[in-house]
C-alpha positions in Angstrom: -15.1 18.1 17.5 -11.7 19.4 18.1 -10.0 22.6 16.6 -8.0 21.0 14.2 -10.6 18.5 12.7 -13.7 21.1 12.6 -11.3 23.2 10.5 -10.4 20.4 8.1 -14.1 19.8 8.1 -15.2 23.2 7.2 -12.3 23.1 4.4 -13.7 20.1 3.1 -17.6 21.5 3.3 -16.6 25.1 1.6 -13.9 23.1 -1.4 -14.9 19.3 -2.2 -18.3 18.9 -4.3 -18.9 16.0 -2.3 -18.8 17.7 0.7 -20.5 20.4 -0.5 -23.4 18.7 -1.4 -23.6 16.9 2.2 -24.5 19.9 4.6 -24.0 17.8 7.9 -23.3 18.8 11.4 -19.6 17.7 11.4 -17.5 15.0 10.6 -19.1 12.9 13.0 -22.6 13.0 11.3 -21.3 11.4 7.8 -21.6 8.2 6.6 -18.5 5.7 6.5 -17.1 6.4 3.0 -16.8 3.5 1.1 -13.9 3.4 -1.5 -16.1 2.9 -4.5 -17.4 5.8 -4.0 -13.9 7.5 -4.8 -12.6 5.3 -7.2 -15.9 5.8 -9.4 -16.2 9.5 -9.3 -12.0 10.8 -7.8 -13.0 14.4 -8.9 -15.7 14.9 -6.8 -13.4 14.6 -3.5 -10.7 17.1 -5.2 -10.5 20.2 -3.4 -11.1 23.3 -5.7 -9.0 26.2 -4.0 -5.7 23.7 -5.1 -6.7 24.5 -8.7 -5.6 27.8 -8.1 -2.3 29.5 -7.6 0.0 29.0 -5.1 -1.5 25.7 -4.0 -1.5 23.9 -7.2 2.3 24.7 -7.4 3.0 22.4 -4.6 0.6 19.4 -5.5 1.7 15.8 -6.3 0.0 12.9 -7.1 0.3 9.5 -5.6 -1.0 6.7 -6.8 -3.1 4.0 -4.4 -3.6 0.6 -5.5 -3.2 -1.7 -2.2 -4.9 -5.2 -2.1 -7.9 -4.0 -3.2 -6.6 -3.8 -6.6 -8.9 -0.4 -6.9 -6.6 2.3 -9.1 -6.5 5.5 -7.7 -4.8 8.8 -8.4 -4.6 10.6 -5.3 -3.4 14.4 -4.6 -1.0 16.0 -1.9 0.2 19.0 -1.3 4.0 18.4 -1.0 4.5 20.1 2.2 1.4 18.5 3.9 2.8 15.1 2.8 6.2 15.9 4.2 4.3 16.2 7.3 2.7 12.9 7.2 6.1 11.4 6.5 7.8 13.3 9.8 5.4 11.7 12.1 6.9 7.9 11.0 10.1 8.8 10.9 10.1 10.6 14.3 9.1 7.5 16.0 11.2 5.2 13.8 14.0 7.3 15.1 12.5 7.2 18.5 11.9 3.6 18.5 14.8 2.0 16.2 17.3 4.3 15.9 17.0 5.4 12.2 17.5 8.5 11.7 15.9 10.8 8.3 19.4 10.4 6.4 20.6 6.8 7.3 20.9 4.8 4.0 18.1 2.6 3.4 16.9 0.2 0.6 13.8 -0.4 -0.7 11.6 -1.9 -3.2 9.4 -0.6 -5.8 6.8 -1.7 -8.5 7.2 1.4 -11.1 9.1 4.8 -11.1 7.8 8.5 -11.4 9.9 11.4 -12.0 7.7 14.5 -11.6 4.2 12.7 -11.4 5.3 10.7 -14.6 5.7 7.2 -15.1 9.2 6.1 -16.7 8.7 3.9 -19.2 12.0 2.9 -19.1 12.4 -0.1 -16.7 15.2 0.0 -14.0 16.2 -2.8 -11.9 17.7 -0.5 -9.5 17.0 3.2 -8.9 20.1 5.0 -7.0 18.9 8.5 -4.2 20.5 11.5 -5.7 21.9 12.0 -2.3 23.3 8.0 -2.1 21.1 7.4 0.9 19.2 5.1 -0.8 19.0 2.2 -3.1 16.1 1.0 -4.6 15.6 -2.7 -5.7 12.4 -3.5 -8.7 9.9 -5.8 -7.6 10.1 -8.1 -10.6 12.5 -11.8 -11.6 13.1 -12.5 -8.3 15.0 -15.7 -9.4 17.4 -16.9 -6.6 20.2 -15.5 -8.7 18.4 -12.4 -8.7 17.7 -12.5 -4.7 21.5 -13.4 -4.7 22.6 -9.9 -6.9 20.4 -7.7 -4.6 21.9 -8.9 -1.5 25.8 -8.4 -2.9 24.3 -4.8 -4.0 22.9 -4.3 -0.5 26.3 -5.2 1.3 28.2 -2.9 -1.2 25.6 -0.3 0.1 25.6 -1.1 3.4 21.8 -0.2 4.8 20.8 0.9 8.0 17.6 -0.3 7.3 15.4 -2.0 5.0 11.6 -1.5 3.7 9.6 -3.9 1.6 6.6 -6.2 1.8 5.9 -9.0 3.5 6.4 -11.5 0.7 9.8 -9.7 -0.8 11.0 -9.9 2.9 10.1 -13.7 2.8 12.3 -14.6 -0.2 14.9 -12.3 0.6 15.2 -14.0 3.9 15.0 -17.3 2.1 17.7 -16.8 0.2 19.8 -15.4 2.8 19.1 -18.5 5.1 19.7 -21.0 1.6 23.0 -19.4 0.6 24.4 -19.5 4.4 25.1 -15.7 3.8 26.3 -13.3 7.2 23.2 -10.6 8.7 23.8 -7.3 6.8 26.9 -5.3 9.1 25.0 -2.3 9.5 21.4 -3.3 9.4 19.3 -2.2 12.5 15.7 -2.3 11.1 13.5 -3.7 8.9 10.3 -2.2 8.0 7.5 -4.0 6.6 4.7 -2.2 4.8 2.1 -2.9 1.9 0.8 -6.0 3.2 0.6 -7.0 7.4 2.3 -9.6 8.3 1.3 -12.0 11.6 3.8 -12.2 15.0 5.0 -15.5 13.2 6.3 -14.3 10.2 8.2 -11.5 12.0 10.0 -13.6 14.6 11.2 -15.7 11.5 12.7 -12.6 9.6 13.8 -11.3 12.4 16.4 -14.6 12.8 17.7 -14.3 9.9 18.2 -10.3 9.4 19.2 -10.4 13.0 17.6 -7.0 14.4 14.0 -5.8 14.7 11.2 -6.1 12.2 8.6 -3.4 12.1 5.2 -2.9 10.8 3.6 0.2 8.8 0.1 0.6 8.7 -0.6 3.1 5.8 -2.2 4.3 3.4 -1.6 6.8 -0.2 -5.2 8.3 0.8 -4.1 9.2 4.5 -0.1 8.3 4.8 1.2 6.6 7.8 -2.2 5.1 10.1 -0.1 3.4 12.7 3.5 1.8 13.5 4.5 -1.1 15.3 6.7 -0.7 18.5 9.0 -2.7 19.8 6.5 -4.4 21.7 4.5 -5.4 18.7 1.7 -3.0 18.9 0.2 -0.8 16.5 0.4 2.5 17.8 -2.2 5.1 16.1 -0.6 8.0 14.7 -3.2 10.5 15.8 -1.0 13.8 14.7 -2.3 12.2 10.8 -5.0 10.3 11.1 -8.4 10.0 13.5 -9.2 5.9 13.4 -12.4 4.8 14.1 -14.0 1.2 14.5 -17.3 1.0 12.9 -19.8 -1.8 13.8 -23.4 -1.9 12.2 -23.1 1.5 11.4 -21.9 2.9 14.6 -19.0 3.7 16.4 -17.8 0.5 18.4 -16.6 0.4 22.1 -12.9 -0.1 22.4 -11.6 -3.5 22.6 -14.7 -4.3 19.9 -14.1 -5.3 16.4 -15.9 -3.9 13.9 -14.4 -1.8 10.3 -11.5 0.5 10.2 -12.5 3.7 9.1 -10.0 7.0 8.8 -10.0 10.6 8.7 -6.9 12.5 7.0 -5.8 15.5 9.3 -3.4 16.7 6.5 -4.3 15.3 3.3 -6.6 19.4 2.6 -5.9 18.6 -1.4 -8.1 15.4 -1.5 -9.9 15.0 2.1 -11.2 11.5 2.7 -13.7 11.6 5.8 -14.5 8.5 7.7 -12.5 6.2 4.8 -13.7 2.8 5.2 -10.4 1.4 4.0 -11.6 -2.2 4.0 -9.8 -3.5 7.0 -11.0 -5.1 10.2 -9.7 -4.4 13.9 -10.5 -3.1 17.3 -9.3 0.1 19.2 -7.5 -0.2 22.9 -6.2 1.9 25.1 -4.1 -0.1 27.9 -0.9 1.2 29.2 1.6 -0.6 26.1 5.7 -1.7 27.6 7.1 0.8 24.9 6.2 3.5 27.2 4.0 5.0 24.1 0.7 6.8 25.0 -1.0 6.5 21.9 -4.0 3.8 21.3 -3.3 0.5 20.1 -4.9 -1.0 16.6 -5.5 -4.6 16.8 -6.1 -5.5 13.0 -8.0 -8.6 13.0 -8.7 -9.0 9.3 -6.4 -6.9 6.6 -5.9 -7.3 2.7 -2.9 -9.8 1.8 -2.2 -11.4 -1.8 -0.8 -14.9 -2.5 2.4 -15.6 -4.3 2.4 -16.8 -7.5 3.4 -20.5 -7.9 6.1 -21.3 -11.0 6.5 -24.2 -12.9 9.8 -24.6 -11.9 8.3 -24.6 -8.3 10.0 -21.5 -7.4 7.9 -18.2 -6.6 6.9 -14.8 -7.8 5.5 -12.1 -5.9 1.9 -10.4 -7.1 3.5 -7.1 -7.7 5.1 -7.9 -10.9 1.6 -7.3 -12.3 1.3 -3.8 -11.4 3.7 -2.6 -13.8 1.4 -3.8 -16.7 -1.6 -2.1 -15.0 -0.3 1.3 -14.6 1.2 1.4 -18.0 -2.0 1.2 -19.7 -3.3 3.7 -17.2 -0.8 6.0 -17.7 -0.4 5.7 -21.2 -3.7 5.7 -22.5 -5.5 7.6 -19.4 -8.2 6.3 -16.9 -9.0 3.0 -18.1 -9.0 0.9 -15.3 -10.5 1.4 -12.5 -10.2 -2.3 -10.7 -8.3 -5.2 -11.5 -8.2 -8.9 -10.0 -6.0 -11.8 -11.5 -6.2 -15.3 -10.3 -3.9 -18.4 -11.0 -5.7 -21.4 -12.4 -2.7 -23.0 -13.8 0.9 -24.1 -13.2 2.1 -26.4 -15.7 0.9 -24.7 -18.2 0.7 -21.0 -16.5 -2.5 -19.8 -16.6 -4.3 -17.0 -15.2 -7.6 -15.1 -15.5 -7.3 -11.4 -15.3 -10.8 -9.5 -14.3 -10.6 -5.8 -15.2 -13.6 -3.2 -14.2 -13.2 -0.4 -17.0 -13.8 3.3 -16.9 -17.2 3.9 -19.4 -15.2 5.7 -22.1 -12.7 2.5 -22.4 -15.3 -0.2 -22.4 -14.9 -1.0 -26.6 -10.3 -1.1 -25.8 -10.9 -4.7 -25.1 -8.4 -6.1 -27.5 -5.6 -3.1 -26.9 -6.1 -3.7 -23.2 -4.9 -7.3 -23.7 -2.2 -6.6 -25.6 -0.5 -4.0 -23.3 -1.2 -5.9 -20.6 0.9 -8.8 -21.7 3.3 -6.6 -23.4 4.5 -5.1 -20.8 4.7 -8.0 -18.0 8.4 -7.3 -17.0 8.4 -10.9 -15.2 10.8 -13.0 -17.5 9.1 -16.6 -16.2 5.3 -15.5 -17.1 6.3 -14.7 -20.7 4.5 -17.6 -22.4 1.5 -17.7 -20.0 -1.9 -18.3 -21.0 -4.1 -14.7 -20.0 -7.7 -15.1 -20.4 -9.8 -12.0 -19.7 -13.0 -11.0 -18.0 -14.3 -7.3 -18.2 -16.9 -5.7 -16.0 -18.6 -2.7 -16.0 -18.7 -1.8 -12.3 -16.5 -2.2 -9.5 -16.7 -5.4 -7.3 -18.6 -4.8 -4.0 -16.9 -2.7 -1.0 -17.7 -6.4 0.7 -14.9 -7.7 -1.0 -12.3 -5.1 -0.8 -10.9 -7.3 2.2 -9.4 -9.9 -0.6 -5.9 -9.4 -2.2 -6.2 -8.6 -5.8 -4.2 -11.7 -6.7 -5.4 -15.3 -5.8 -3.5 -18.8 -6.3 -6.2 -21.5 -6.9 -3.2 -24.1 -5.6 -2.8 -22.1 -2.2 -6.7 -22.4 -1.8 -7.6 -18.7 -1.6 -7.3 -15.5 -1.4 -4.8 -14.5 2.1 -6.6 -13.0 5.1 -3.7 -11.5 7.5 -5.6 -12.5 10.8 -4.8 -11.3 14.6 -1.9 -9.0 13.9 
């Protein structure tokens, strides 16, 4: 075990019950930790001594969702997440040319101000230091698409970072309306979702400069980053990756689960994380001149779009705004959501929702915030009907998006990255 990780281990044996209560010869001696296991019990993997002053003064909380539609609240200490960040940003600098204070734009689901949701809705969000714009995942009508990209020339990005299916109708819209590549724009960074070699060589036409992938996680922060060559490159000053295969520890250049280890995250340590993706390890020489291993993820999370009746598209995201309202609002009610589209003409859609214990008779208020607070204009009118569990799906399905078009066939699989 090396320096560094046997002292995250040890803090995580002497602070975290759920640790504590595992007296193991090292990291290596755990089981892969599934993420049920968080999501049903979060406070057990909270480290104590950040209860306590100084620490607590510099936590803040993230919140994870991902593909797995699994809601969790997850705690950083500001500084160690600063770190985390640094190690993407040195090799986006590095590897693309962006440096920490070129403008950027973004997009983004719901906004926090001091671990607080706003509950006021903001189509755009403007950096106090104007170095970046951000753009709300939600009504992204062609005239919409077409207001973001005059906003985004106004602004005048170095580079851009959004999802794989934002990226797709932003680029659609660029191509439809004949509009010029952004002036400025050197780099577009894809994250959320993993897109396939395809997809990229197709944005990349249209925003005419690289397009970049960022493996990552709230639980851990950045896992891995694309080069120029394509390849994942682990980012091993964060993160120990392993690849899991009946139990144990695959050969490189086998696939088998992904499973993490923070080497920062000491408020809320995750140890072998089985994050739900698939992939193999290798270790070749890569043409980027980069020493670090390569991640090969052969099976990742991915979500469908939404199909309108005026046989345009919506992204998944716009539902997340209605889930973390009623989370944040009321408290810990739900702990996992799916939704599925069984309807176009009418809309229609079947929203699954595993509950916390204490929430299980807020049925009927759960409805009615959730369709309260859709901020998509073209699903007001849809038909919601609800299913609620009392447990979590299986970690066996954690692999699916949380959102699944019966017209596009299925759930989407990102395969062969």
């Amino acid at each position: 075990m090396q320096p560094e990780a046997k002292s995250f281990y040890t803090h995580a044996a002497q602070n975290v019950p759920y640790y504590a209560n595992r007296c193991v010869d090292g990291i290596a001696a755990l089981l892969p930790l599934c993420k049920n296991e968080v999501v049903q019990s979060p406070n057990d993997f909270f480290a104590k001594d950040y209860l306590l002053y100084p620490k607590k003064e510099h936590l803040v909380i993230h919140r994870a969702v991902g593909t797995s539609g699994k809601m969790l609240k997850v705690h950083w200490d500001a500084r160690e997440k600063e770190q985390a960040d640094a190690a993407v940003r040195r090799l986006r600098q590095e590897w693309y040319n962006v440096m920490p204070d070129d403008s950027c734009c973004y997009f983004f689901t719901s906004e926090y101000h001091q671990n607080t949701l706003v509950y006021e809705a903001h189509d755009t969000l403007r950096g106090a230091n104007d170095k970046s714009l951000g753009f709300a995942m939600r009504n992204l009508i062609p005239s919409r698409l077409r207001e973001i990209i005059d906003e985004m020339r106004a602004f005048d990005p170095v580079w851009i970072s959004l999802t794989p299916p934002v990226a797709t109708l932003l680029a659609e819209a660029i191509h439809g309306n004949d509009l010029p590549a952004l002036p400025r724009l050197r780099y577009v960074e894809l994250t959320g979702e993993m897109s396939d070699a395809a997809t990229r060589a197709a944005l990349s036409e249209v925003f005419t400069c690289p397009i970049g992938n960022l493996y990552a996680a709230t639980e851990t922060g950045g896992i891995a980053l694309a080069c120029p060559a394509g390849h994942l490159h682990i980012l091993e000053e964060n993160v120990v990756v392993e690849i899991v295969r009946d139990g144990q520890p695959a050969p490189d250049g086998a696939a088998g689960d992904v499973v993490l280890t923070s080497r920062l995250n000491y408020a809320m340590p995750l140890l072998r994380y089985q994050i739900g993706d698939r992939g193999s390890i290798t270790r070749e020489p890569c043409a980027c001149g980069y020493s670090a291993p390569v991640l090969n993820l052969t099976a990742t999370r991915q979500n469908d779009f939404i199909t309108l009746p005026s046989g345009g598209r919506a992204v998944a995201d716009v539902f997340l705004y209605a889930i973390t309202y009623i989370n944040e609002r009321i408290g810990p009610v739900i702990r996992q959501f799916r939704i599925r589209q069984t309807g176009v003409t009418p809309l229609a859609f079947v929203v699954t929702l595993a509950l916390y214990p204490p929430y299980k008779n807020w049925k009927d208020t759960i409805q009615e915030l959730f369709t309260a607070h859709l901020c998509e204009d073209a699903l007001r009118g849809a038909a919601f009907a609800f299913e609620f569990r009392d447990a979590l799906l299986p970690d066996d399905t954690e692999r699916l998006g949380y959102f699944y078009n019966e017209e596009q066939g299925g759930y989407g699989t990102c395969v062969n990255h």
